[in-house]
C-alpha atoms as a printed R data frame, in Angstrom:
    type eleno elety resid chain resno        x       y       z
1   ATOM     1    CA   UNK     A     1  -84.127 -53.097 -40.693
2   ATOM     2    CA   UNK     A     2  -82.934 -49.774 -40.186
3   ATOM     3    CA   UNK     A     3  -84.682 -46.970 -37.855
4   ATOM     4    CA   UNK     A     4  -85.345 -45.615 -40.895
5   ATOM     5    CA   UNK     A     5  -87.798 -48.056 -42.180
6   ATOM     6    CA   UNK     A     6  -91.487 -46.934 -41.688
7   ATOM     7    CA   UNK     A     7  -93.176 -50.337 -43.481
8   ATOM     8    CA   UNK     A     8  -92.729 -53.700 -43.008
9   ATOM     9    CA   UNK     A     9  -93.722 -56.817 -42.173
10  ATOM    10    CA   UNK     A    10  -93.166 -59.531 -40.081
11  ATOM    11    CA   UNK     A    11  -93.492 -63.210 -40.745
12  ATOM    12    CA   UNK     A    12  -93.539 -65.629 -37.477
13  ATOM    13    CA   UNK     A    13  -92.764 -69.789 -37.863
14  ATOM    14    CA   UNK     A    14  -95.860 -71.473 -36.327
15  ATOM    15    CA   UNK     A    15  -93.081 -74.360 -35.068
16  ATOM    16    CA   UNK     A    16  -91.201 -71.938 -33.479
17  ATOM    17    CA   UNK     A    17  -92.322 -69.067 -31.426
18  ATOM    18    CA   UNK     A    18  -88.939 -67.758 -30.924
19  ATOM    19    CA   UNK     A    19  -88.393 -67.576 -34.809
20  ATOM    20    CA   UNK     A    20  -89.496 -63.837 -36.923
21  ATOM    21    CA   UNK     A    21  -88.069 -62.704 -40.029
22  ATOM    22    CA   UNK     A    22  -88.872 -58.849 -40.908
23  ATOM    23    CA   UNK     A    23  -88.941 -58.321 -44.265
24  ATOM    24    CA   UNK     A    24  -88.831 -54.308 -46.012
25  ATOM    25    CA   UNK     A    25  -90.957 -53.862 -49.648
26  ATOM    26    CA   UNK     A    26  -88.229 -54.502 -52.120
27  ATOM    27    CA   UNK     A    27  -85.934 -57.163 -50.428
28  ATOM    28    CA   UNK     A    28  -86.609 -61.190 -50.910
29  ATOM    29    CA   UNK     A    29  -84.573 -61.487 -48.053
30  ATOM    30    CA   UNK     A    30  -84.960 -60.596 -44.623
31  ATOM    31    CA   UNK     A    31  -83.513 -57.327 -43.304
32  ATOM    32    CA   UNK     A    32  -83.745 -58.494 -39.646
33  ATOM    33    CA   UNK     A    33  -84.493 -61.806 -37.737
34  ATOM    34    CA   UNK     A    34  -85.688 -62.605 -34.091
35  ATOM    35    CA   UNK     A    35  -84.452 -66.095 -32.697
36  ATOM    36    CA   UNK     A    36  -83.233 -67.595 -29.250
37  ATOM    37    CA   UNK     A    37  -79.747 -68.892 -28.600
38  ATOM    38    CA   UNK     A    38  -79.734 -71.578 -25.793
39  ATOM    39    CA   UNK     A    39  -78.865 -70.056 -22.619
40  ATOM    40    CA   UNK     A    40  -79.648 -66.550 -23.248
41  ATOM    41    CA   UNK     A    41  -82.771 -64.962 -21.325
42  ATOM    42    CA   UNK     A    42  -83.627 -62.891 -24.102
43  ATOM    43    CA   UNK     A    43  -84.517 -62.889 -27.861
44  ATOM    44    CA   UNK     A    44  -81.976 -61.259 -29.692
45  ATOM    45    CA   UNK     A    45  -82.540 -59.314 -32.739
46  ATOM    46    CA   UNK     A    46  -79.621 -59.642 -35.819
47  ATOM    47    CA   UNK     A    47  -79.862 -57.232 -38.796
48  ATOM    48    CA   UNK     A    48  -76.928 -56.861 -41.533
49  ATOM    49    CA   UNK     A    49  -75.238 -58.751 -44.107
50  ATOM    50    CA   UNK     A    50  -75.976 -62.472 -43.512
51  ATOM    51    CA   UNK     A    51  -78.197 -61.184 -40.463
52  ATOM    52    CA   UNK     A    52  -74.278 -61.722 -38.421
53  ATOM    53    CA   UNK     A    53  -75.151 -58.267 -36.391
54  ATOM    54    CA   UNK     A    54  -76.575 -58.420 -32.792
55  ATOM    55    CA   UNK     A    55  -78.521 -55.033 -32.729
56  ATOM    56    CA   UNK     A    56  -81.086 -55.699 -29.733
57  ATOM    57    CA   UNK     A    57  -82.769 -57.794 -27.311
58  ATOM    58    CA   UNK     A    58  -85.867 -58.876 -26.272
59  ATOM    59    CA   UNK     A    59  -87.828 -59.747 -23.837
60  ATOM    60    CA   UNK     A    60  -91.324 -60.168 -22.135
61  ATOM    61    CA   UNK     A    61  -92.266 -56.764 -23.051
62  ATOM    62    CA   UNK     A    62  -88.848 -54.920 -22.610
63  ATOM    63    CA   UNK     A    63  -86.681 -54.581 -25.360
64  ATOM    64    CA   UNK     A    64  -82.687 -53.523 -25.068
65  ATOM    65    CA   UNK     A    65  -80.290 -51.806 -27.288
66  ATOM    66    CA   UNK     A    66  -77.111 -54.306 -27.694
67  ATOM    67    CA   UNK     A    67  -75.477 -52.805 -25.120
68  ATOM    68    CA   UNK     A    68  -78.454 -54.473 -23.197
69  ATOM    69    CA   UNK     A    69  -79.731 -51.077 -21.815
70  ATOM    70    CA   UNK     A    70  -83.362 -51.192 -21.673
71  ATOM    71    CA   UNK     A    71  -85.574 -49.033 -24.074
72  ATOM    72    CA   UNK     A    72  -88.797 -49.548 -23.039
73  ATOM    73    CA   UNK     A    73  -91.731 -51.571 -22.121
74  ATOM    74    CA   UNK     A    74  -95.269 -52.845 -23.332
75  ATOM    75    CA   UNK     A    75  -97.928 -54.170 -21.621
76  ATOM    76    CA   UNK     A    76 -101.018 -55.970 -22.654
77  ATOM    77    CA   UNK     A    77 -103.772 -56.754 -20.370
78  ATOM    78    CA   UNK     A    78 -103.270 -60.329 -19.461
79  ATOM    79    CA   UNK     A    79 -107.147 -61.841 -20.100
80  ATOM    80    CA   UNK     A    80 -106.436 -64.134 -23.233
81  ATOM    81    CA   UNK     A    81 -109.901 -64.426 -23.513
82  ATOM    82    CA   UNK     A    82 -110.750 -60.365 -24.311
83  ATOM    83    CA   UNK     A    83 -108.208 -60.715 -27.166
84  ATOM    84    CA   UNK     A    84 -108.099 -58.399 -29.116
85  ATOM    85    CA   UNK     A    85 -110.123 -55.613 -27.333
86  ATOM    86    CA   UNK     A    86 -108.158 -55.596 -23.979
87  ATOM    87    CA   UNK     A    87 -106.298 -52.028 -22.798
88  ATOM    88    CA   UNK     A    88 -102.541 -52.143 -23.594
89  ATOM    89    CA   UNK     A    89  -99.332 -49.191 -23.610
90  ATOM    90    CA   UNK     A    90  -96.181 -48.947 -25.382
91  ATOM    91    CA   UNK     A    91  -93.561 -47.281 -23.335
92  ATOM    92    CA   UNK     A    92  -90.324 -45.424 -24.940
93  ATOM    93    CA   UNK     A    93  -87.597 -43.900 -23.434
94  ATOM    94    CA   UNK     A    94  -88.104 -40.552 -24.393
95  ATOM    95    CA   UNK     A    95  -91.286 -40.968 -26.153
96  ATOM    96    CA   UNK     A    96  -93.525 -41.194 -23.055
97  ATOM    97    CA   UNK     A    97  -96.558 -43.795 -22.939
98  ATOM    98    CA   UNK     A    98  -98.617 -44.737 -26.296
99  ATOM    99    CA   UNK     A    99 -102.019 -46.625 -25.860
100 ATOM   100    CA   UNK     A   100 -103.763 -49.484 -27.469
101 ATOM   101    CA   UNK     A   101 -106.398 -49.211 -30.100
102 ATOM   102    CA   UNK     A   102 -108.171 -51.970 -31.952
103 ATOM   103    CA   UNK     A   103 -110.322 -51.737 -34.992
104 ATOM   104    CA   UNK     A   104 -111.577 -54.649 -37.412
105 ATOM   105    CA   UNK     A   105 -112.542 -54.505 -41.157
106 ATOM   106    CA   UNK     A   106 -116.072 -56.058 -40.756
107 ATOM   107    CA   UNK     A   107 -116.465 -58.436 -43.473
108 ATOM   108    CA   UNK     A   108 -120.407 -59.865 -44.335
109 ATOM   109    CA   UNK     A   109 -123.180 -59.133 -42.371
110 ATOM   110    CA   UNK     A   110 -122.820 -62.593 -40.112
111 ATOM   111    CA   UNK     A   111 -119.516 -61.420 -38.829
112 ATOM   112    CA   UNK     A   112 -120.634 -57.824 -37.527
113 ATOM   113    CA   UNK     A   113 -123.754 -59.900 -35.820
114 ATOM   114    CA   UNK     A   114 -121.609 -62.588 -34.173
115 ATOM   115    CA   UNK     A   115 -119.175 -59.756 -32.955
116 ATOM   116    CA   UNK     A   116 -122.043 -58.156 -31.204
117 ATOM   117    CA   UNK     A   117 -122.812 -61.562 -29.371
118 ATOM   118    CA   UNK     A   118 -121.075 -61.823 -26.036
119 ATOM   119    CA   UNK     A   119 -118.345 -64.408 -25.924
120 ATOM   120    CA   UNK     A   120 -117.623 -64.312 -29.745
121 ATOM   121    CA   UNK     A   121 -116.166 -61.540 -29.986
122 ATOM   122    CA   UNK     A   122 -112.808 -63.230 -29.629
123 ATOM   123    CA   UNK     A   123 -113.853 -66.243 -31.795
124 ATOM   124    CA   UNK     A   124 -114.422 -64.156 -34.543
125 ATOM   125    CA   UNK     A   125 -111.531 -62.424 -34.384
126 ATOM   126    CA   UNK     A   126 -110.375 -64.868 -37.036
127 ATOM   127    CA   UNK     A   127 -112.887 -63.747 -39.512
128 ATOM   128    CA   UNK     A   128 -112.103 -59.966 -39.743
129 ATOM   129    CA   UNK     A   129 -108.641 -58.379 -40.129
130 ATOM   130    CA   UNK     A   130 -107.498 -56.420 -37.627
131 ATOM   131    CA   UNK     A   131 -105.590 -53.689 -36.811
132 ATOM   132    CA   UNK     A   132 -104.036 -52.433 -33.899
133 ATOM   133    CA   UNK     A   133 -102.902 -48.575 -33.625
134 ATOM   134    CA   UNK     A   134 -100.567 -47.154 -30.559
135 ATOM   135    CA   UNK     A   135 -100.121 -43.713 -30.428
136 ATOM   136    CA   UNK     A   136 -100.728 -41.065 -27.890
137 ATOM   137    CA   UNK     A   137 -101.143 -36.678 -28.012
138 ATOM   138    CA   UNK     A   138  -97.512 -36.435 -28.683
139 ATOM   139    CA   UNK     A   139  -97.081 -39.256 -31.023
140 ATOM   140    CA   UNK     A   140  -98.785 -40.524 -33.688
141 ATOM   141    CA   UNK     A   141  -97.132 -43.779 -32.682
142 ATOM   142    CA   UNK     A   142  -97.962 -47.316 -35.326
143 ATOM   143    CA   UNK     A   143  -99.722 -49.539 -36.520
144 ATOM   144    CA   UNK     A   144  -99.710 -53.155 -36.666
145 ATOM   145    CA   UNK     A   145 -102.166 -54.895 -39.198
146 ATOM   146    CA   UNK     A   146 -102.842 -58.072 -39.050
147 ATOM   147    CA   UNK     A   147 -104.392 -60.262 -41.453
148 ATOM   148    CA   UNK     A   148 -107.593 -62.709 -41.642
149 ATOM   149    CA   UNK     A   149 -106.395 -65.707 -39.779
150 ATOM   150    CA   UNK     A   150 -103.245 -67.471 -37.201
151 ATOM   151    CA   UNK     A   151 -100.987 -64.317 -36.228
152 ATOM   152    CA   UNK     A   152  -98.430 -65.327 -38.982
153 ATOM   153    CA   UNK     A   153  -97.807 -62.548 -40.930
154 ATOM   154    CA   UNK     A   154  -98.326 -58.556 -39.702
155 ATOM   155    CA   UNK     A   155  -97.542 -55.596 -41.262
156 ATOM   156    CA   UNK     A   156  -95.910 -52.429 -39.479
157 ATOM   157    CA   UNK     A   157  -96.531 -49.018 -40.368
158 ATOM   158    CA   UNK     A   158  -94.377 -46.524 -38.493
159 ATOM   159    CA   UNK     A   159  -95.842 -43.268 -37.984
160 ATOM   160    CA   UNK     A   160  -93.503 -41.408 -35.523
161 ATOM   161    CA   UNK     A   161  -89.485 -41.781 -36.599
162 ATOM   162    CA   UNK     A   162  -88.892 -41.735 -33.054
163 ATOM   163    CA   UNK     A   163  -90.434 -45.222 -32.033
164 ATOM   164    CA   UNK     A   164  -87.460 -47.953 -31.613
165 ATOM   165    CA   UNK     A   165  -88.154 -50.656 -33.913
166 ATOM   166    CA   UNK     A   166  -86.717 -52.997 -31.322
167 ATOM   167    CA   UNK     A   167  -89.367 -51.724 -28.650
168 ATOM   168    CA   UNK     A   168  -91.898 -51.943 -31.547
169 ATOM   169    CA   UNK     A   169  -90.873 -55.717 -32.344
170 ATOM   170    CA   UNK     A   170  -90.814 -56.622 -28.683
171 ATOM   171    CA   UNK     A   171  -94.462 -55.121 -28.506
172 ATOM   172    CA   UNK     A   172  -95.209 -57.513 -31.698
173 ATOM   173    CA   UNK     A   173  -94.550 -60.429 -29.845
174 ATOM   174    CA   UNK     A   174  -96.161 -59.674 -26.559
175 ATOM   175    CA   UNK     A   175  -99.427 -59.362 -29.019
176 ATOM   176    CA   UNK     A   176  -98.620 -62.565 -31.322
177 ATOM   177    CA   UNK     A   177  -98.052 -64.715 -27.800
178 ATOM   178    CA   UNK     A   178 -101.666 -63.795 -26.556
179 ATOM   179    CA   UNK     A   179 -103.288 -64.193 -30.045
180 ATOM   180    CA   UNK     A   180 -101.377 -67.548 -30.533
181 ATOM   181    CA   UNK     A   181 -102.731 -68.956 -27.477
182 ATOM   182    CA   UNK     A   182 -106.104 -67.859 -28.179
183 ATOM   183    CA   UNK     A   183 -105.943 -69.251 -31.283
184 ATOM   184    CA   UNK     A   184 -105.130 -72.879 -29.735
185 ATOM   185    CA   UNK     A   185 -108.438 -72.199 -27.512
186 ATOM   186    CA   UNK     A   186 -110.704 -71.274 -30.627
187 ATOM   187    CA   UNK     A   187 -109.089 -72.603 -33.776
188 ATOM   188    CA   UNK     A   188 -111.440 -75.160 -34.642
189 ATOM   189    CA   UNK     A   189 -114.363 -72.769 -34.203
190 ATOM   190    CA   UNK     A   190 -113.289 -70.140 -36.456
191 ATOM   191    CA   UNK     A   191 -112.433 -72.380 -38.852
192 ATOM   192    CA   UNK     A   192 -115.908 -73.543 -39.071
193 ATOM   193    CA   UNK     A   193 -117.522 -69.822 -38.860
194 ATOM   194    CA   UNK     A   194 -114.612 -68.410 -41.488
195 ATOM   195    CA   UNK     A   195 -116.590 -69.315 -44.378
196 ATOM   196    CA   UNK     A   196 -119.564 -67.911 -43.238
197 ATOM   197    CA   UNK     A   197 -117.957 -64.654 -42.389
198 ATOM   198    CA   UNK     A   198 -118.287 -63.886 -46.522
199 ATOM   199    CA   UNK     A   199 -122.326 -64.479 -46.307
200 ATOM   200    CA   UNK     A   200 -124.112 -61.300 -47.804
201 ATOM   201    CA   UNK     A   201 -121.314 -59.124 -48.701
């Protein structure tokens, strides 16, 4: 993945945490891939033939060119149990601060009741897809959408050719860590409610 590249998506190993491929529309293959080598603090991030180029780091929130001069930083409120409607920012160099914004497609009746009902709001969170937008005045920032379910699978829409994709990627996984473990709390809820999210559409 070049800077260049304003959709994608990324698809995360459920084994592995430290495992992402980011795929472009087009390409079978992956254009970049996220993984951990033993001894090194941070993620790196490979892109180019046979994924053999080092092009970033990452780490809990920072990301770093591959010079390992930091680009920026994101921050989500640290509450696993607001998920998804906590406050968050996306720092750039350059760029200034973007802030978090959550929206959900509302599937069946059921679902928009339950996510009215304190304390389910984060259960159901597996019945409605959701997106989450950063931007800011000065930037129209992104968008990460995420679909029905485990955090997977999310696709990126870059709206500003200014974000770092690194940065952007490092912010992905700062979001996919808290969902995961929210998802360990609440999985076997939401599995039960899912099909009941469909009732009355």
């Amino acid at each position: 993945m070049t800077d260049a590249a304003t959709e994608f998506t990324i698809k995360s190993k459920w084994t592995d945490e430290d495992q992402h491929d980011v795929f472009i529309p087009g390409r079978r293959k992956p254009v970049n891939s996220i993984d951990k080598v033993s001894g090194e603090p941070h993620l790196r991030v490979r892109a180019g033939a046979d994924l053999k180029y080092i092009i970033g780091f990452i780490g809990d929130g920072e990301a770093y060119n591959s010079d390992r001069q930091q680009i920026g930083y994101s921050w989500v409120d640290p509450d696993v149990t607001n998920w998804p409607d906590e406050p968050g920012i996306f720092e750039q160099n350059g760029l200034g601060t973007l802030y978090r914004q959550v929206s959900t497609k509302e599937v069946g009746p059921l679902t928009r009741t339950l996510r009215k009902t304190p304390g389910l709001r984060a259960l159901m969170r597996d019945c409605a897809p959701l997106s989450i937008h950063y931007s800011s005045p000065e930037s129209p920032g992104f968008t990460m959408t995420i679909p029905r379910g485990v955090l997977l699978r999310c696709h990126v829409t870059i709206h500003d050719d200014r974000i770092s994709r690194t940065q952007m990627l490092s912010t992905y996984l700062r979001e996919r860590r808290k969902g995961v473990a929210l998802d360990v709390m609440i999985l076997p809820f939401g599995l039960l409610l899912y099909p009941l999210s469909w009732f009355g559409d």
